[in-house]
N, C-alpha and C positions, 0 to 999 in steps of 0.2 A: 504494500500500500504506500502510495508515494507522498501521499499527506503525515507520514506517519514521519518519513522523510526530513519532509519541510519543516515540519513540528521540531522536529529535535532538533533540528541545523536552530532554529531561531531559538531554542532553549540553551543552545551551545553558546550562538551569537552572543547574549547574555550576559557570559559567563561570569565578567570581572569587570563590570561595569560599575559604578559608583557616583557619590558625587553630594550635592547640596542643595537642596528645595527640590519640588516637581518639577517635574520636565514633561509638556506635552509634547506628542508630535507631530499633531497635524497642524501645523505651524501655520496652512493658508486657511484653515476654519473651511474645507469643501467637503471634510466628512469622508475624505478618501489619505491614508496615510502610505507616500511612496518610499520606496528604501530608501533615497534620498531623504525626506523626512528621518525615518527611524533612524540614519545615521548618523543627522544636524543634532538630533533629542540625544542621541549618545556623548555627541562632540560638548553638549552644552551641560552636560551633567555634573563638567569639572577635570580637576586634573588625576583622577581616579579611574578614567574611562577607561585606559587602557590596563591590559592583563600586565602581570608580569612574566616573563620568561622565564620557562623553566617546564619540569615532568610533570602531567598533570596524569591523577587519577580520575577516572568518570564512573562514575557508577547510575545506568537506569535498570529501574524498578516499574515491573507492573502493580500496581496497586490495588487495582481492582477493574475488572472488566464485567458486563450486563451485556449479553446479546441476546435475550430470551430466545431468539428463531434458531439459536444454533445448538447445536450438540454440544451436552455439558464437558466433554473432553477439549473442547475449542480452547475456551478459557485456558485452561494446562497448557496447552500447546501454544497461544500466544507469552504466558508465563514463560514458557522454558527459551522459547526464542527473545526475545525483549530483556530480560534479566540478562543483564553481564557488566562486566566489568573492564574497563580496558586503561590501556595508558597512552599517553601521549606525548611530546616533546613541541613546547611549543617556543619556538627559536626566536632572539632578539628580533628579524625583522617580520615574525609575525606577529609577536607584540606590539610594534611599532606601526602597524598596520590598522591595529584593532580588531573592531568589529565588520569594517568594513566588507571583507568577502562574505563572511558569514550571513550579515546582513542580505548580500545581495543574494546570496545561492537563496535562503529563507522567502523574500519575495520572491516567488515562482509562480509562474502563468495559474499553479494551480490554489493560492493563497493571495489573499490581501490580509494586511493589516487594518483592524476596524480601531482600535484605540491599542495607545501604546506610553507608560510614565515611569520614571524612575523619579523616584521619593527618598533620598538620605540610602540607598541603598536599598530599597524596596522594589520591585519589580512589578509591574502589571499590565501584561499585552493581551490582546483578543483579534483572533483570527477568523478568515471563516474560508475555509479551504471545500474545493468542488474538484472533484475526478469524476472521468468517463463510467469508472466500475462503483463508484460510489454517488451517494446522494450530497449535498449538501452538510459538512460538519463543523459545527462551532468547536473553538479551540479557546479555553481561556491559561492562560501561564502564569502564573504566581509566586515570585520566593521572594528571596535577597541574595545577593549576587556585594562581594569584597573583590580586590585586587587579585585574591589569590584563592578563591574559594566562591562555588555557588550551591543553592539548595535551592532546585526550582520543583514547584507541582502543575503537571499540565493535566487539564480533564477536556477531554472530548465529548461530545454530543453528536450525533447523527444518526442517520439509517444507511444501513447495508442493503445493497437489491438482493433480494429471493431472502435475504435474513430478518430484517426488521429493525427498530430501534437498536441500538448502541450507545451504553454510554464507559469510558472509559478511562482510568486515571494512572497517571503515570509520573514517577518521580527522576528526577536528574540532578544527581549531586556530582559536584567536582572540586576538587582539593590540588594544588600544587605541593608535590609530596618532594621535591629536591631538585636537585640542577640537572638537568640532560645528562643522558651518556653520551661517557667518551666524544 
């Protein structure tokens, strides 16, 4: 599922963002928020925005999945796949970068951003992501996101064709656990 995708890149994007007072970012008041926006909202958050460099731990968690139309083994199985852990090395000049890519991979043909604010390190975007195989799903994101550490919650809402309602919650923590190797 390629919303599923998007969802994470922009929970990623996130990660070590920081900063002082609210930051909206539909900066033109059209009720439409473009990567270019979510980026400016990043850039204005402060001298926090960006991550620092170094090994990062990620860890996502399914939380809890409702698809009543499907076979109760579905669940399990989105559980075993979604659940992991992995590491990462993220190099001075992609710290230096930001959010920037991330941002942009996250706005994808198949997602808009409907509101998006960081708060003192507070986080709170809402998406509303459409694919071919899927109906319409609301996405809201919610943690707190430091220099070097995030805890984000995302819950999805939507229908799956031939399954029914769907709603979904999923957790994404990330930690910078030391310097790069070698």
């Amino acid at each position: 599922m390629r919303f599923l995708w998007c969802t994470s890149l922009a929970a990623l994007a996130l990660t070590a963002c920081g900063g002082s007072g609210e930051i909206e970012a539909d900066a033109d008041g059209d009720g439409t928020i473009t990567s270019a926006e979510a980026r400016a909202a990043v850039e204005r958050a402060g001298g926090n925005v960006k991550p620092l460099p170094g090994q990062y731990a990620t860890t996502i968690t399914l939380i809890e999945a409702s698809i009543p139309g499907a076979p109760p083994e579905m669940a399990q199985m989105m559980g075993q796949a979604m659940n992991r852990t992995s590491e990462h090395c993220l190099t001075p000049e992609m710290a230096e970068r930001g959010f920037e890519d991330s941002i942009k991979k996250g706005q994808s043909d198949a997602c808009t951003i409907d509101s998006f604010s960081i708060d003192d390190g507070d986080v709170a975007m809402k998406m509303t992501c459409s694919e071919a195989d899927m109906a319409e799903v609301s996405v809201d994101l919610n943690g707190t996101v430091t220099p070097t550490s995030s805890d984000m919650i995302m819950a999805m809402d939507g229908t799956i064709p031939q399954l029914g309602a769907m709603q979904m919650k999923m957790g994404f923590k990330q930690e910078r656990i030391g310097e790069c190797p070698g």
